[in-house]
Backbone as CSV, one residue per row, in Angstrom:
resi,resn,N_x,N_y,N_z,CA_x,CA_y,CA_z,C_x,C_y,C_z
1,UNK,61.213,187.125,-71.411,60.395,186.917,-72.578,59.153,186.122,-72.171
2,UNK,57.833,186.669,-72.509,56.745,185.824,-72.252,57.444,184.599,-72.969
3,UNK,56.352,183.380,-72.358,56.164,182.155,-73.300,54.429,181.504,-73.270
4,UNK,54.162,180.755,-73.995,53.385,180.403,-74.041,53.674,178.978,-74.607
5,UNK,52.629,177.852,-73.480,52.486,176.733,-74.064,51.004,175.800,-74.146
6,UNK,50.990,174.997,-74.383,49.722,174.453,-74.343,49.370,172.969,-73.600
7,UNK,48.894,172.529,-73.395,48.669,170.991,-72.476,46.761,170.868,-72.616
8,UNK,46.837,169.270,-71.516,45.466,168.856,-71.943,45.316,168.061,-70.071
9,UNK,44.442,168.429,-70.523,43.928,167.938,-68.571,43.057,167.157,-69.048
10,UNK,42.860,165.884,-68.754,42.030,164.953,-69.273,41.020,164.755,-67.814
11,UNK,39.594,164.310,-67.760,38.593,164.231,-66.594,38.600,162.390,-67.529
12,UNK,38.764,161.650,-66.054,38.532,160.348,-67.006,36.834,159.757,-66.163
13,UNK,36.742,158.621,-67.522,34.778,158.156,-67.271,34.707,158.054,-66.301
14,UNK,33.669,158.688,-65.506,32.843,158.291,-64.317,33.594,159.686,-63.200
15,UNK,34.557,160.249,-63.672,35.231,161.062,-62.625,34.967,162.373,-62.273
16,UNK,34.624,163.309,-61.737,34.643,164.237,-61.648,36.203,165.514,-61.657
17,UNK,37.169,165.147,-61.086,37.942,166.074,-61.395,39.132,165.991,-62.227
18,UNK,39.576,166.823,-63.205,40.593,166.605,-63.906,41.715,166.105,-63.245
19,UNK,43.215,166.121,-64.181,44.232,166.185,-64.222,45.073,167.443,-63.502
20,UNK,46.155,167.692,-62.970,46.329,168.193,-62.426,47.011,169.529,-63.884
21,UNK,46.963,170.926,-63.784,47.579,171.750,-64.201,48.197,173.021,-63.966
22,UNK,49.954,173.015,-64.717,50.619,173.914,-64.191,50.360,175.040,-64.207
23,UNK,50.474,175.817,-62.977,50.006,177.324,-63.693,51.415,178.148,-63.147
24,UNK,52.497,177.570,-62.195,53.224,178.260,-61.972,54.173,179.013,-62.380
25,UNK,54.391,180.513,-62.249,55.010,181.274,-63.284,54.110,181.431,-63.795
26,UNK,53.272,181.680,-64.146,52.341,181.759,-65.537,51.606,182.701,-64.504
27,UNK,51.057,183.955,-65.896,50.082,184.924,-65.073,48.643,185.038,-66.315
28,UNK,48.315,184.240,-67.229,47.442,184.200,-68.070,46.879,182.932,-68.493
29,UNK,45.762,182.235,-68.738,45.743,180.876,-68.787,43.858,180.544,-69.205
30,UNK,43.449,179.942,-70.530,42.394,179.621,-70.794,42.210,178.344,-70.671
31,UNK,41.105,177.927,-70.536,41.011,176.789,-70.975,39.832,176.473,-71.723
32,UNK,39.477,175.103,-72.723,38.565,174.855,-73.376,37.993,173.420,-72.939
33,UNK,36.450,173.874,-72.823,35.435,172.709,-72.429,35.007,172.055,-73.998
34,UNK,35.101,171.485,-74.478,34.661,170.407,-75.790,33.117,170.132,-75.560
35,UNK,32.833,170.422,-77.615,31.339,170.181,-77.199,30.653,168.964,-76.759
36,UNK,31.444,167.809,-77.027,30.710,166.318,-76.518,31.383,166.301,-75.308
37,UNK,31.582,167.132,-74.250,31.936,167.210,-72.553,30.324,166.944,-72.301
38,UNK,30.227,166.027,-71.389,28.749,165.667,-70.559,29.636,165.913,-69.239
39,UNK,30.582,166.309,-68.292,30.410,165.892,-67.380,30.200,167.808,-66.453
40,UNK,29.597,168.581,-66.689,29.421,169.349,-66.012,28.226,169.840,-66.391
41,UNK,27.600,170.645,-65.391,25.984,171.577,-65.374,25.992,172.784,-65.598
42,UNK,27.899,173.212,-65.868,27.655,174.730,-66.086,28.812,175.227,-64.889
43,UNK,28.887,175.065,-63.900,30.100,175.274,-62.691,31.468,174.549,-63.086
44,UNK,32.203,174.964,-62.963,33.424,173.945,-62.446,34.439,174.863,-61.553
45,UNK,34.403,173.928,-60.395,35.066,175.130,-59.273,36.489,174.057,-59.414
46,UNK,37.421,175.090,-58.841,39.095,174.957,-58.691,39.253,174.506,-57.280
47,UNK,40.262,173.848,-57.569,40.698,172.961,-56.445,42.764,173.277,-56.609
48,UNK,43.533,173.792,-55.320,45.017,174.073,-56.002,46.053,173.489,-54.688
49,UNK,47.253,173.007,-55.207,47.948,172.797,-54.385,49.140,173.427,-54.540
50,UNK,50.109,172.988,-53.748,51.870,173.150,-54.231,52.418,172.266,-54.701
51,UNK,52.237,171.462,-54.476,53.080,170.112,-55.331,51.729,169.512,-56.182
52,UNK,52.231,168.692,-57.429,51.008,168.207,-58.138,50.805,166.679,-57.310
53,UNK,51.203,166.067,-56.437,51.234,165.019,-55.871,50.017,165.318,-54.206
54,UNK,50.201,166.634,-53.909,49.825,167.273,-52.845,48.164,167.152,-52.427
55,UNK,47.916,167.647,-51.189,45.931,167.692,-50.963,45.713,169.012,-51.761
56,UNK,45.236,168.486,-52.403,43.985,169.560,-53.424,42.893,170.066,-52.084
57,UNK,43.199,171.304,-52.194,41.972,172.168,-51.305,41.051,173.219,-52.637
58,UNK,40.051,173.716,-52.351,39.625,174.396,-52.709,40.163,175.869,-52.658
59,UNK,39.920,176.759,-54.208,40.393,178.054,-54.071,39.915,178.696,-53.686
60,UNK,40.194,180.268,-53.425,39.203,180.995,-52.671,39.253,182.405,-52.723
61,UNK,38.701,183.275,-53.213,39.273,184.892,-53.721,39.232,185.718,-52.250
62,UNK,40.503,186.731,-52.415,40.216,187.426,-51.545,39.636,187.890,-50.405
63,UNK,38.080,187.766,-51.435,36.837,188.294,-50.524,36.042,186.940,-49.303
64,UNK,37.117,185.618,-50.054,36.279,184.259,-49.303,35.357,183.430,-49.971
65,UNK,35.218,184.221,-51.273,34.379,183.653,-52.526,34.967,182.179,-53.074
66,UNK,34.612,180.841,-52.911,34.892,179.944,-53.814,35.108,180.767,-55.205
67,UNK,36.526,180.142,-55.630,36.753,180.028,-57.121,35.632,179.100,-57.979
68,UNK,35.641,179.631,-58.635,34.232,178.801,-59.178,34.239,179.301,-61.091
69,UNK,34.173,178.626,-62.332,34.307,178.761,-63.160,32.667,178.626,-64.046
70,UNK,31.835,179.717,-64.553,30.727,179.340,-64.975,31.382,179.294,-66.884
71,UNK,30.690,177.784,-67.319,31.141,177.343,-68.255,30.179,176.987,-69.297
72,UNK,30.297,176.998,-70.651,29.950,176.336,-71.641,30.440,175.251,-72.567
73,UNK,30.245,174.194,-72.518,30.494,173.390,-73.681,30.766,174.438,-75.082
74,UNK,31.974,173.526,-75.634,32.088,174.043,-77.013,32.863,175.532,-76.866
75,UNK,33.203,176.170,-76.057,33.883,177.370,-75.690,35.149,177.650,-74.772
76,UNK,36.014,178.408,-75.150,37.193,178.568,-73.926,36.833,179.723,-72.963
77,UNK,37.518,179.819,-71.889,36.901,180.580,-70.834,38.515,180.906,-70.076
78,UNK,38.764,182.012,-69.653,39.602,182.472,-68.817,39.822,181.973,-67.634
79,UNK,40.688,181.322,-67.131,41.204,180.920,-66.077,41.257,182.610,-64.148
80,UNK,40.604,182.480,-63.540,40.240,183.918,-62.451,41.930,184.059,-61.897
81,UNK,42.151,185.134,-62.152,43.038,185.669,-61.982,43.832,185.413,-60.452
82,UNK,42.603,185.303,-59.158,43.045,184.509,-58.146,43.309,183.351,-58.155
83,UNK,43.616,182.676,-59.282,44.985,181.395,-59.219,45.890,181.732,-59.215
84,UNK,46.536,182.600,-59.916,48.095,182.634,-60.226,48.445,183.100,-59.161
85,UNK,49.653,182.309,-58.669,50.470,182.252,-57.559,50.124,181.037,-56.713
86,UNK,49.331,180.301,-57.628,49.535,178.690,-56.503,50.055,177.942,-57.866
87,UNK,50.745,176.585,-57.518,51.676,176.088,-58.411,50.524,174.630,-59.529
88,UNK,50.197,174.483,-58.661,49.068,173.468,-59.776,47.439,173.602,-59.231
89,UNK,46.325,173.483,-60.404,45.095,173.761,-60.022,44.723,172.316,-60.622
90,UNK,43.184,171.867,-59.953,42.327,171.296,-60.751,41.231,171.439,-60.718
91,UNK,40.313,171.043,-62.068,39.049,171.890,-62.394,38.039,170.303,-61.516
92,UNK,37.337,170.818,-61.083,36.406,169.891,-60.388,34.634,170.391,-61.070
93,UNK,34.212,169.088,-61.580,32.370,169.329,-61.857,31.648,168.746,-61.184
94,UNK,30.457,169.270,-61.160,29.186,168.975,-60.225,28.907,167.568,-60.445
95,UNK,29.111,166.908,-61.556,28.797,165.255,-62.204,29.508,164.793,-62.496
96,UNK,29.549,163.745,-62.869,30.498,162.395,-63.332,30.742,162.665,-65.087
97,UNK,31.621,162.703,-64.952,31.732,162.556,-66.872,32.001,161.398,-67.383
98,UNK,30.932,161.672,-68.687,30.302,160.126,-69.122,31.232,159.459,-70.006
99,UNK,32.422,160.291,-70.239,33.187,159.434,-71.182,34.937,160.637,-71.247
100,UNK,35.932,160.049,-70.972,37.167,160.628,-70.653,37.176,161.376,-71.451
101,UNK,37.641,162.595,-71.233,37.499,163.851,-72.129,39.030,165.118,-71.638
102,UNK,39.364,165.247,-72.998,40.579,166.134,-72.686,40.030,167.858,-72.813
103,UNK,40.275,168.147,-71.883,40.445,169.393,-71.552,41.877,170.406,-72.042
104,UNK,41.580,171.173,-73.401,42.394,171.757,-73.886,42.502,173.090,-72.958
105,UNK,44.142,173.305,-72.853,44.820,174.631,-71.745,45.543,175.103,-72.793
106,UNK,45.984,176.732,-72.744,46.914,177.359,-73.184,46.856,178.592,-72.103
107,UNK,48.555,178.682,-71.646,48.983,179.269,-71.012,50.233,179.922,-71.514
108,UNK,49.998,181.260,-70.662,51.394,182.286,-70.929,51.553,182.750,-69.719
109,UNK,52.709,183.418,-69.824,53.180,184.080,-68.518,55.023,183.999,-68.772
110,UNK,55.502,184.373,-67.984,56.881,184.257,-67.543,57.316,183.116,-66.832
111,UNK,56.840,181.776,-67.317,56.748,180.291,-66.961,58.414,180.004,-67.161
112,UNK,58.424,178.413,-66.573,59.811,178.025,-66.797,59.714,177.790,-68.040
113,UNK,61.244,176.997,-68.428,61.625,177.103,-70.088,60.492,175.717,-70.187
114,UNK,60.234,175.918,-71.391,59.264,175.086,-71.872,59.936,173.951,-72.927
């Protein structure tokens, strides 16, 4: 049975990269940038590990292409399909964000029990 759940990746003041989020099991996954988000220019590239404790490397498609997310404030945006199959991602921005900000996720897939 699909499932679907939801979570919040918070970027705290002054930081550039979020919270860490699950994507494992999961083969579908948005997320939403908030309109008072100051801390990006429009990019936010992915960063993924295996353990959420683990070195965050950068993602990378197929072709060798940085994962890379072009974004708007105030809008949700599809998570690139070359994540799924690594176990936690995080969204990384070009700037510092000016004030801690939660990053709304909703995910589905054939995830563990929720």
């Amino acid at each position: 049975m699909k499932q679907h759940r939801a979570a919040s990746a918070a970027v705290a003041k002054d930081e550039k990269t979020s919270a860490a989020i699950e994507l494992h099991q999961y083969d579908a996954a948005m997320f939403h940038i908030p309109a008072n988000y100051k801390g990006t220019n429009g990019t936010l590239a992915v960063v993924g590990s295996n353990t959420i404790d683990g070195t965050y490397s950068p993602m990378r498609t197929s072709a060798g292409s940085l994962v890379a997310h072009t974004v708007t404030v105030g809008s949700w945006h599809a998570f690139s399909s070359s994540l799924f199959g690594i176990k936690y991602v995080k969204l990384v921005s070009t700037n510092t964000a000016q004030s801690t900000t939660g990053i709304s996720i909703t995910i589905s897939g054939h995830g563990p029990t929720i």
